[in-house]
C-alpha positions as CSV (number, residue, x, y, z in Angstrom):
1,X,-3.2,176.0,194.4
2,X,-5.1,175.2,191.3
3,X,-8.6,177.5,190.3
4,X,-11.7,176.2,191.7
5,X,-14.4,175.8,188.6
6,X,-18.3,175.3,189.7
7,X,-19.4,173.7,186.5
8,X,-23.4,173.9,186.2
9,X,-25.5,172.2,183.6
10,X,-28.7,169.1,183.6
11,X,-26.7,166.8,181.3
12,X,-24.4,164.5,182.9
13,X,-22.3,164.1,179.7
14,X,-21.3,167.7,179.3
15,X,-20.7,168.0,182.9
16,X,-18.2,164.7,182.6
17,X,-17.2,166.0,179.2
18,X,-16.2,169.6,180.9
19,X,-14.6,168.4,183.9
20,X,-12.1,166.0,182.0
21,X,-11.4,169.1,180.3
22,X,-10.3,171.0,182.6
23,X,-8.9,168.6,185.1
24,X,-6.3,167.7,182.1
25,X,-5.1,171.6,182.8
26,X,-5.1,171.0,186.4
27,X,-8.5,173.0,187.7
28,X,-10.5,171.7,190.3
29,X,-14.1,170.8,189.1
30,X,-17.0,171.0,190.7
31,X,-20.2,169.6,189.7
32,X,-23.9,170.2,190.2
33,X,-26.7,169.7,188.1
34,X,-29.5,172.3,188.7
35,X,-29.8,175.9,189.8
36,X,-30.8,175.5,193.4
37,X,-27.4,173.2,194.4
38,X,-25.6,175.5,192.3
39,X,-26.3,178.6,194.6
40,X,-25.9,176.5,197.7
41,X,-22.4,175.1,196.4
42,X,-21.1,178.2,195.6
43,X,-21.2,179.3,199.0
44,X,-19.5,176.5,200.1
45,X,-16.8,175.9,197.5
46,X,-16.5,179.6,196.8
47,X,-14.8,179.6,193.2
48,X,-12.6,181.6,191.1
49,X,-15.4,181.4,187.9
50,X,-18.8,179.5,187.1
51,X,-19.7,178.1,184.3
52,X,-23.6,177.8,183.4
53,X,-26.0,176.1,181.7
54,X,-29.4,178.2,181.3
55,X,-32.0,175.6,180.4
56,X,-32.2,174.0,183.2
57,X,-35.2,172.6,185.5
58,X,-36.3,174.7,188.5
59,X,-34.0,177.7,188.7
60,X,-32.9,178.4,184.8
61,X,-29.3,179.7,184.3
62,X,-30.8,183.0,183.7
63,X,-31.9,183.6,187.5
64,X,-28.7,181.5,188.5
65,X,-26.3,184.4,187.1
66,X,-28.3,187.1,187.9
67,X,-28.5,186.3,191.6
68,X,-25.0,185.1,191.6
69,X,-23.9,188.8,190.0
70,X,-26.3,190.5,193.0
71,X,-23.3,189.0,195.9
72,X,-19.9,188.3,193.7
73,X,-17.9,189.6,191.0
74,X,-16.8,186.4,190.1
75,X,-16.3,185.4,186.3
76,X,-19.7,183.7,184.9
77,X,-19.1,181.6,181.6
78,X,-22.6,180.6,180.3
79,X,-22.0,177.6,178.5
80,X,-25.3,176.3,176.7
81,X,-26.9,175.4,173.3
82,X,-28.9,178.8,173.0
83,X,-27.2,180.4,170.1
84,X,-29.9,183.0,169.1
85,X,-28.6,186.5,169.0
86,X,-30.9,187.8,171.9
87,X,-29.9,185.0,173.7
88,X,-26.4,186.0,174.0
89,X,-27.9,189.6,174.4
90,X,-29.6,188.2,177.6
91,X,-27.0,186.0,179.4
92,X,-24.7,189.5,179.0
93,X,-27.2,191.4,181.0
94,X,-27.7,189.3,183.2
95,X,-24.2,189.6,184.2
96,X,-22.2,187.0,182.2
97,X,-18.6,187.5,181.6
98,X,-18.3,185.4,178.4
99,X,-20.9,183.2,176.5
100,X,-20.1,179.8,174.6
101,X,-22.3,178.1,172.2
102,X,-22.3,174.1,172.3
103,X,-21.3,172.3,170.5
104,X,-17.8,173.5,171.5
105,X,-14.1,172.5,171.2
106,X,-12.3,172.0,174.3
107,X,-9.2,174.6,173.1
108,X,-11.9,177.3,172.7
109,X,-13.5,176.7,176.3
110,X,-10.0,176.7,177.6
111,X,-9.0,179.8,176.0
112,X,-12.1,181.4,177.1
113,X,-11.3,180.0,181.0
114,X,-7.9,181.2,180.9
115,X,-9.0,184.6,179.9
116,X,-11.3,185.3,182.4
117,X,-9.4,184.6,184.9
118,X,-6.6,186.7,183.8
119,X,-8.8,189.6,184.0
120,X,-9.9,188.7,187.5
121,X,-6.3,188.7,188.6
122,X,-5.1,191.6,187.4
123,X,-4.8,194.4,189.7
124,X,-7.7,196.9,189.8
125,X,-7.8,200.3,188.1
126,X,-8.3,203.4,191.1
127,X,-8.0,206.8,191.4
128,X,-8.5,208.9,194.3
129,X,-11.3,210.1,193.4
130,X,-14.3,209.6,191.1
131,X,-13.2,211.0,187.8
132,X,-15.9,213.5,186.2
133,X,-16.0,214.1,182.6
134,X,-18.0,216.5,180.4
135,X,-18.6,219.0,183.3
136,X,-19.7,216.2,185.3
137,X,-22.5,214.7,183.1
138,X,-20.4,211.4,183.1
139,X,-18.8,210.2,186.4
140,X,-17.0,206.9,186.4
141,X,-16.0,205.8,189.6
142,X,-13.9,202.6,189.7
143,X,-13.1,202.0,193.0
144,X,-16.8,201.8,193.6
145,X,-17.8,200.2,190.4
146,X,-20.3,203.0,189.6
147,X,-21.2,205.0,187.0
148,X,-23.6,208.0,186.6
149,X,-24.4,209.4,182.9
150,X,-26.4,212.9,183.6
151,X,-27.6,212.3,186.6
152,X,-28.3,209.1,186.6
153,X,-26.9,205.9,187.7
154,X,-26.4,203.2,185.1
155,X,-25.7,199.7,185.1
156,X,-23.3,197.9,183.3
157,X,-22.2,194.5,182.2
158,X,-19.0,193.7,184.1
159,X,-17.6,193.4,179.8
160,X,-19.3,196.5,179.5
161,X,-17.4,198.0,182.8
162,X,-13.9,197.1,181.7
163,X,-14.1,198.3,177.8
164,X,-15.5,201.8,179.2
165,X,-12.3,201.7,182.1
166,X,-10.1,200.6,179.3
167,X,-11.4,203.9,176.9
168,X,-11.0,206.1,179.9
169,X,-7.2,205.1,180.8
170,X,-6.5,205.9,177.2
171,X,-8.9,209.0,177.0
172,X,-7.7,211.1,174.0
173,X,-6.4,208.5,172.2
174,X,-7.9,206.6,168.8
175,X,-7.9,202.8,169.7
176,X,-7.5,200.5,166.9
177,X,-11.1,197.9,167.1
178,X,-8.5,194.8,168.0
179,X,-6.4,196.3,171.0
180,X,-9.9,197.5,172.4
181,X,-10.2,193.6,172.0
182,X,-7.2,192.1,173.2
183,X,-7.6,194.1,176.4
184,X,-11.0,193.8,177.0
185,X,-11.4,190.1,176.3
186,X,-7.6,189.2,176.5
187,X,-8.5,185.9,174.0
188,X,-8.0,185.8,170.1
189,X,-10.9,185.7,168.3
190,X,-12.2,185.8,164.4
191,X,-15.5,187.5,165.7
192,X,-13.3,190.1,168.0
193,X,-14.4,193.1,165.3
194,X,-18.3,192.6,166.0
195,X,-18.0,192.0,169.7
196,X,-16.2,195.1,170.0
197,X,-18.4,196.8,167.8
198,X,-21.6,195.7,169.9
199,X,-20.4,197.0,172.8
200,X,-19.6,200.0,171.9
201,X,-23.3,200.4,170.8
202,X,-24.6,199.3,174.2
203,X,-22.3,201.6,175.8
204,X,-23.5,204.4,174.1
205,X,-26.7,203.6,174.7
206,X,-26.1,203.5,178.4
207,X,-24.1,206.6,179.0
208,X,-24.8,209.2,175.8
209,X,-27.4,211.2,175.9
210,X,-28.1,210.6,172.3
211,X,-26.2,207.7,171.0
212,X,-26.2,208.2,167.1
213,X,-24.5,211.5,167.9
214,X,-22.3,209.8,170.7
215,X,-20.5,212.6,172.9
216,X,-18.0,210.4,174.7
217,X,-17.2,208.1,172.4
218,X,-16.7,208.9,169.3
219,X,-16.2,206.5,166.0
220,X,-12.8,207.1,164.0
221,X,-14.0,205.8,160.7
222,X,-11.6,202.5,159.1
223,X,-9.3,203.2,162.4
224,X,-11.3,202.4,166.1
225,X,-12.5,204.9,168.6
226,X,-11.9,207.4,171.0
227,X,-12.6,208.6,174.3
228,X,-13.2,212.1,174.6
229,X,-13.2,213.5,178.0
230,X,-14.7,217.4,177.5
């Protein structure tokens, strides 16, 4: 059975333009053209991964993923014209998987698709029981997708969630910048060093207590990084 795609944006071309796309790879497209039909569709086509326009009349993108990310995990690919650095900031917190700026080759959007939906289907990373580091100042609890950083809880990006679950399978061990990448984002990508970069950085800020002298994870200069457990 072939993945079921809810394709959202206000122009009819891109939406005709995206569905040929991936129709020619043999997903199932579905269409809507504001914010308010796409909420409403998605409970009745439940898909395996959205992809959004944000400008949009009524209900912006913005609102779209945010509410979508408060009742499903499911992959979010904002797909829009808003290149600006903050921009891509935002659609990330607001709970966006992957972000593409248009114009945009088919191949790339493909590549991006496949990707995040390899992630979705691979099996989930548990242990028993929450696992505690640092004397318990960081708890990362996968089965529950929570995660407390002295005391407090802290939200993260579902990007954000897998790079930290990815540092803390390999805990003690220096990660080259572009397996960090190929793991995380399972797509190749020319930008792959800054991404991973970025994230690490917003990490940081989320779960250190001070993140220019970063307890957790720590920067092995010209190499990657490491997780340190203690």
């Amino acid at each position: 059975m072939s993945e079921r795609i809810l394709v959202v944006d206000d122009d009819y071309l891109t939406l005709e333009h995206v569905q040929k796309i991936l129709a020619a790879e043999g997903f199932q497209a579905f269409l809507v053209d504001n914010g308010v039909s796409a909420q409403q569709e998605f409970h009745r086509v439940q898909p395996h991964l959205v992809i959004l326009d944000l400008k949009m009349p009524g209900i912006s993108g913005w609102e779209v993923c945010q509410n979508l990310r408060r009742i499903s995990d499911v992959p979010i690919i904002i797909l829009t014209g808003l290149g600006d650095k903050e921009d891509v900031v935002r659609g990330l917190n607001a709970g966006a998987d992957d972000y593409v700026v248009k114009p945009f080759q088919g191949e790339e959007l493909l590549a991006r698709v496949r990707a995040v939906l390899r992630r979705a289907q691979r099996a989930p990373f548990y242990y028993d029981m929450p696992m505690r580091f640092g004397g318990g100042d960081l708890v990362v609890d996968p089965g529950e997708h929570r995660v407390t950083a002295y005391g407090k809880s802290v939200e993260l990006t579902p990007t954000e969630h897998r790079m930290l679950l990815f540092l803390v399978q390999n805990a003690g061990r220096t990660l080259p910048v572009h397996t960090i990448f190929n793991n995380v984002w399972s797509y190749e990508s020319k930008t792959g060093d800054q991404s991973v970069k970025w994230y690490i950085w917003r990490l940081r800020c989320k779960i250190e207590r001070d993140p220019r002298r970063p307890r957790f994870i720590l920067t092995e200069r010209g190499v990657g990084y490491r997780f340190v457990p203690m």
